[in-house]
C-alpha positions as CSV (number, residue, x, y, z in Angstrom):
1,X,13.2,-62.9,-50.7
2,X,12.0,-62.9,-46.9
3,X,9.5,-60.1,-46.1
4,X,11.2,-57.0,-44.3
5,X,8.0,-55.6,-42.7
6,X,7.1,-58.5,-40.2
7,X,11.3,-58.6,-39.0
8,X,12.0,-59.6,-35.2
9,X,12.7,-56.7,-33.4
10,X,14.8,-57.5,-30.7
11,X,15.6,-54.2,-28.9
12,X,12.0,-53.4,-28.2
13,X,11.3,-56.8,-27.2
14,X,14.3,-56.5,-24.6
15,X,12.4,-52.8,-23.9
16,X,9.5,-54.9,-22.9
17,X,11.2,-57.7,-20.6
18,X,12.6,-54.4,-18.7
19,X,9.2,-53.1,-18.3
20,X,7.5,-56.4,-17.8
21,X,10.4,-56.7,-15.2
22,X,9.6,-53.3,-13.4
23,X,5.8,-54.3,-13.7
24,X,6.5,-57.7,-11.5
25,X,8.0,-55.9,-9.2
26,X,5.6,-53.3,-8.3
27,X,2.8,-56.0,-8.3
28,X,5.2,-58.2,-5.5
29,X,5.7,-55.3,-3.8
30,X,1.7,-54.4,-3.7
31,X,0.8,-58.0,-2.8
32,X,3.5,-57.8,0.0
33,X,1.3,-55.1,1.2
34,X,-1.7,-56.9,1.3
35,X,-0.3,-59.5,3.4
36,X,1.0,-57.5,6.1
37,X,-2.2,-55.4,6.0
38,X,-4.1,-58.5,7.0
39,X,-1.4,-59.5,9.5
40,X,-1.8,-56.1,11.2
41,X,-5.4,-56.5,11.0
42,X,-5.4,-59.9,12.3
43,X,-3.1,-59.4,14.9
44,X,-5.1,-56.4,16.3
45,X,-8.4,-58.2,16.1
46,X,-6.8,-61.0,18.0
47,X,-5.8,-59.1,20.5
48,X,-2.3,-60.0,19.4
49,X,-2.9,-63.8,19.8
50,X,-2.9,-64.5,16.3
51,X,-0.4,-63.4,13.4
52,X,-0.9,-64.9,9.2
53,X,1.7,-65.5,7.0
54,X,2.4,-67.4,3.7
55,X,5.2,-69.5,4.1
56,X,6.8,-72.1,2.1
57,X,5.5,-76.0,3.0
58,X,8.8,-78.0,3.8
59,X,8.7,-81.7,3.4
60,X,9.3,-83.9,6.7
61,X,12.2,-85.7,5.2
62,X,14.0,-85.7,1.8
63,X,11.7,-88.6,0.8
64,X,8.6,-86.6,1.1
65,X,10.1,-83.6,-0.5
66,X,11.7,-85.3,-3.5
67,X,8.0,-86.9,-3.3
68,X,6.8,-83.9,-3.2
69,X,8.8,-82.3,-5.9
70,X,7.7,-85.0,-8.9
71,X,3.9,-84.8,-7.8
72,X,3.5,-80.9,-6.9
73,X,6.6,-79.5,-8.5
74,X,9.3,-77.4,-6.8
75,X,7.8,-75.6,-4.1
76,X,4.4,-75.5,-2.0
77,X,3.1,-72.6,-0.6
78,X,0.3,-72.2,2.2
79,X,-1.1,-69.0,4.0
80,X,-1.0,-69.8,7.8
81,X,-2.1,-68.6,10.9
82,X,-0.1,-68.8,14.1
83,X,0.2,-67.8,17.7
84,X,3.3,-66.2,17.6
85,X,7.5,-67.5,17.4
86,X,9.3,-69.2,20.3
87,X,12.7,-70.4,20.0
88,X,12.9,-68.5,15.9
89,X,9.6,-71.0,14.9
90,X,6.3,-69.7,14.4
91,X,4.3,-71.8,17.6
92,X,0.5,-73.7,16.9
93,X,0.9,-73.1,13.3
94,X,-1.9,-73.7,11.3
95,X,-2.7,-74.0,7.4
96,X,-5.5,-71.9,5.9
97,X,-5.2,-71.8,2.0
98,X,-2.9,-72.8,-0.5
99,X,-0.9,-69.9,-1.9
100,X,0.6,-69.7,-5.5
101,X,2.8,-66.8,-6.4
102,X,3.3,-66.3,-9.4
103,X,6.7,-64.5,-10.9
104,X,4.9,-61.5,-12.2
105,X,2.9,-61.3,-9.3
106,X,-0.4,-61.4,-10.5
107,X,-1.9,-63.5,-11.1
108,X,-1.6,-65.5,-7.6
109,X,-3.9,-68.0,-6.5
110,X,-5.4,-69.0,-3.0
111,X,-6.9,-72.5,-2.6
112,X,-9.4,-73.4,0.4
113,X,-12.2,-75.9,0.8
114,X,-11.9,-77.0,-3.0
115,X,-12.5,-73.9,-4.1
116,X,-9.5,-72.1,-6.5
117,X,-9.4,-68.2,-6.6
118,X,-7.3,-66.4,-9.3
119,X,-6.6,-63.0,-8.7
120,X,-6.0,-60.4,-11.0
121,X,-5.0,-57.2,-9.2
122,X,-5.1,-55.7,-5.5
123,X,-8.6,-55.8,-4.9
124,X,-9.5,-59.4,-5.9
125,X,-6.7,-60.6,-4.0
126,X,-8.4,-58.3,-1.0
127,X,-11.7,-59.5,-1.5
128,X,-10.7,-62.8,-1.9
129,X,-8.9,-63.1,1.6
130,X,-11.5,-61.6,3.4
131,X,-13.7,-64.3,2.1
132,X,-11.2,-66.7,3.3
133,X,-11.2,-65.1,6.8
134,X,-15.0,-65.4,7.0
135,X,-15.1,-69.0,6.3
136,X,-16.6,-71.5,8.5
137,X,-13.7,-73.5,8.5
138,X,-11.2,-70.5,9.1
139,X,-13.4,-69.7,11.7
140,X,-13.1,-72.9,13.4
141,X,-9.2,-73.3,12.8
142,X,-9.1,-69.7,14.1
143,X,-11.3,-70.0,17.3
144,X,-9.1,-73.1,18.5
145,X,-5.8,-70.9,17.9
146,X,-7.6,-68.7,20.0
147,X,-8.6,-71.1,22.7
148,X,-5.0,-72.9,22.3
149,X,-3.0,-69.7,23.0
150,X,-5.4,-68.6,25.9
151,X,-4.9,-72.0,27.4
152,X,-1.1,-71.7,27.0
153,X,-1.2,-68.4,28.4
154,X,-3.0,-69.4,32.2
């Protein structure tokens, strides 16, 4: 005879997946927040010269993409910075980090210079784009977006 007390139960399991659900979407909606905080930032320490974004990494051809499909998996995202859109595209784009959502939101990763960052809540996610921003080679990419989009601009 089976053993009653250790039974599946699947009503409160399908109570969790609601709540797990809601849970995902609050975190999404907190990192979304995050993001356009630094964009606003950025954008106002910039002068308006420079916006960030993460965006999804599209191959150049459907060779590279299926490529990049079996070696990477289905999609590649990258945090960018960029001098603003002309003609709907986002103009002197450059890449900054890796970015890897994740479907319950945390935890997401950003990749730069080797280094891999997990982040757990809000304020790792915080802390660890402000390290990104003070980088070296942010600051480099950065300052040439800068000197790129004052040279456009004369």
């Amino acid at each position: 005879m089976r053993d009653q007390s250790k039974a599946v139960n699947f009503a409160k399991a399908l109570t969790e997946g609601f709540r797990a659900s809601e849970d995902a979407a609050i975190a999404k909606k907190e990192i979304d927040d995050v993001f356009q905080k630094l964009h606003d930032e950025v954008l106002k320490a910039s002068d308006g010269k420079i916006s960030i974004d993460r965006v999804k990494k599209e191959g150049r051809n459907i060779g590279v993409a299926m490529l990049d499909h079996i070696l990477r998996g289905p999609e590649e995202w990258v945090i960018v910075a960029f001098s603003g859109y002309a003609n709907g595209k986002r103009v002197n784009e450059v890449d900054l980090a890796g970015w890897k959502p994740d479907y319950r939101g945390y935890p997401c990763e950003v990749t730069y210079n080797h280094l891999q960052n997990t982040c757990g809540d809000r304020e790792g996610l915080e802390r660890t784009l402000a390290d990104l921003l003070s980088d070296a080679s942010t600051g480099r990419k950065m300052k040439k977006l800068m000197e790129k989009n004052l040279g456009e601009k004369s």
